[in-house]
TIRO-523426 format. One record per residue (C-alpha): x, y, z. Coordinates in steps of 0.2 Angstrom, whole numbers, padded with zeros to 4 digits, always signed. Layout:
residues N
XYZ/...
//
This chain:
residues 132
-0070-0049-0038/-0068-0060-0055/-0054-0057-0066/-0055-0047-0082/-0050-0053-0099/-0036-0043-0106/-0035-0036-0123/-0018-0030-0126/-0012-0021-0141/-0001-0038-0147/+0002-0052-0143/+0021-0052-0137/+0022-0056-0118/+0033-0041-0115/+0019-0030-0121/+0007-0040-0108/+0020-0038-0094/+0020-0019-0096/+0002-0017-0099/+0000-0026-0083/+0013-0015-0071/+0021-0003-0082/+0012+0010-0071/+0024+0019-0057/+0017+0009-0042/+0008-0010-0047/+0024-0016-0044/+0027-0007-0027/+0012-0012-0020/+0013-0031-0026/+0031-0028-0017/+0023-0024-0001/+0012-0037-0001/+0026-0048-0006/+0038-0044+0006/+0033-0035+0022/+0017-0040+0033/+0007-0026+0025/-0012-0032+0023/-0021-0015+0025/-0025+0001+0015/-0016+0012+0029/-0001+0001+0029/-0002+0003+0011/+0000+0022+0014/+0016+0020+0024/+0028+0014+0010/+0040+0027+0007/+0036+0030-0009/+0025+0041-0002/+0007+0035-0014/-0007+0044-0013/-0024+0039-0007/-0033+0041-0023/-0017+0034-0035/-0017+0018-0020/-0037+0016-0022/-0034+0016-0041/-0021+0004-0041/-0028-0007-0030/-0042-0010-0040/-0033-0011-0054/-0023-0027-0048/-0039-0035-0041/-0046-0034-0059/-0032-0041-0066/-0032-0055-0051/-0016-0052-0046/-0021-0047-0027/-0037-0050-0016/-0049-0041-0006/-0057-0048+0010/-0067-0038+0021/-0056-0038+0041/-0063-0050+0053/-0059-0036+0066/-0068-0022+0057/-0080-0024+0044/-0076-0007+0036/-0059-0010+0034/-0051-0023+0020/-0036-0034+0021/-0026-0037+0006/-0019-0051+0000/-0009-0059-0016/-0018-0071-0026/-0009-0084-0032/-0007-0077-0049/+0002-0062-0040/+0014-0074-0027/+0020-0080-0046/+0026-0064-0050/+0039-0068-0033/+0054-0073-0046/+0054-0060-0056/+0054-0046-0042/+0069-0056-0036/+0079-0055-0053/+0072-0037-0053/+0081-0034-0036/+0096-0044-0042/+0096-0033-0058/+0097-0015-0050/+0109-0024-0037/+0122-0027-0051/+0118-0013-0063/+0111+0002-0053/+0112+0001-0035/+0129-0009-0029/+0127+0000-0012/+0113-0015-0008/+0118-0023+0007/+0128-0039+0002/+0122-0050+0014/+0105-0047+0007/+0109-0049-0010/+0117-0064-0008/+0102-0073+0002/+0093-0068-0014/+0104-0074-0027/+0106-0090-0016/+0085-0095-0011/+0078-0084-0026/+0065-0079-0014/+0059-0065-0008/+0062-0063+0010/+0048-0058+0020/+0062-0046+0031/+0067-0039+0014/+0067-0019+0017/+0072-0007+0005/+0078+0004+0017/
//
């Protein structure tokens, strides 16, 4: 799928960054991708912020518009699709680690430590990172 053009409503890049994911679940599902080895719709279903099908559709399409995340048909099964970030979405990668870090210091202390501090030490995300 090509990328769309955005128009946003000015020119400030805060004002981009919420038109892009200031929706309840772009975020969470770029997360999943990001994080986890999550690659199909039904694995997409089973995050425990509990999305629905149609709100998941939606959003994935959504995100493949904006090229932050890519569609390819499964090898396995033709009916099915694994997803994938683009690289325009593995960019985003920093800021959900300062996000993390953020709610860590300001919102959620009970984060386990060890965690934390391999994020604060590699600012990546780490592919066993669970929220849980």
């Amino acid at each position: 799928m090509t990328e769309q053009k955005r128009i946003t409503r000015s020119g400030c890049p805060v004002n981009c960054i919420v038109e892009f994911f200031g929706d309840k679940w772009s975020l969470l599902i770029v997360r999943e991708l990001m994080g986890k080895h999550v690659r199909t719709f039904s694995q997409l279903m089973s995050m425990k912020e509990r999305i629905s099908t149609g709100t998941l559709a939606t959003r994935i399409c959504k995100l493949q518009a904006l090229g932050i995340i890519d569609r390819q048909s499964s090898p396995d099964d033709k009916r099915s699709a694994d997803y994938s970030l683009t690289q325009k979405g593995k960019d985003l990668e920093p800021m959900m680690v300062e996000m993390v870090l953020w709610a860590a210091d300001h919102e959620m202390p009970e984060l386990p430590k060890n965690v934390i501090d391999n994020l604060r030490q590699t600012r990546m995300f780490d592919p066993r990172y669970d929220c849980d």
